[in-house]
N, C-alpha and C positions, 0 to 999 in steps of 0.2 A: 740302201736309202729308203727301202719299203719301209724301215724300222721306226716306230712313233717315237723314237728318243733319238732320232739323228737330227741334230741341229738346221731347223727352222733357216738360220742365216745360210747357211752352206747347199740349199737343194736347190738355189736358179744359179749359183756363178757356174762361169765356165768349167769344165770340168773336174766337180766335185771329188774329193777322196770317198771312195768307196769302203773304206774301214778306216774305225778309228780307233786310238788308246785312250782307256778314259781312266783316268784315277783320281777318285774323289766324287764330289756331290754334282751328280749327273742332271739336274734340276739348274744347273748354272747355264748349260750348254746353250740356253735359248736366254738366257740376261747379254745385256749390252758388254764387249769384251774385249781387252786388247792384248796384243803380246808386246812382251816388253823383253828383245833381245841386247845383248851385248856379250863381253869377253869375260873370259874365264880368268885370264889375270889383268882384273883393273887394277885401276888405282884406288887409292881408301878415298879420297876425294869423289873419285867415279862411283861407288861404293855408297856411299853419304846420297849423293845427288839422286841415287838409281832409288833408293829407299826412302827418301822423299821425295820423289816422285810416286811412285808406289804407292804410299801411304796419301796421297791427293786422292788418287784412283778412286784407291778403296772407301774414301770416305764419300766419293761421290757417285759410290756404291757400283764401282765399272770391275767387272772382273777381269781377271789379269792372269792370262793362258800361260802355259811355259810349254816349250817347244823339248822337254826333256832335256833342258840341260843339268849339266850338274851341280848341286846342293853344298855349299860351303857353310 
């Protein structure tokens, strides 16, 4: 948490993760950000809904974390 690139939001809550996995553009970590979970086998309808919503996000320029899930 010494590190000038550890996330600004994350150094007062309650006990912060002490390491992170970061992949990708490290200059996002401190933009406004949300994560957006759900299941691995949705529905196409779920699917539809999930990616427009997404795409709202991003146009209202909020980044959208993934928790590592997997890429279909």
């Amino acid at each position: 948490m010494g590190n000038k690139e550890y996330p600004k939001q994350l150094i007062n809550i309650k006990n912060p993760p002490k390491k992170l996995y970061i992949e990708g553009n490290i200059d996002l970590l401190n933009t406004n950000m949300i994560a957006i979970i759900g299941s691995r086998n949705c529905t196409e309808n779920g699917k539809k809904l999930a990616q427009k919503f997404a795409q709202e996000l991003v146009e209202q320029e909020i980044t959208i974390v993934s928790g590592m899930a997997s890429r279909n």
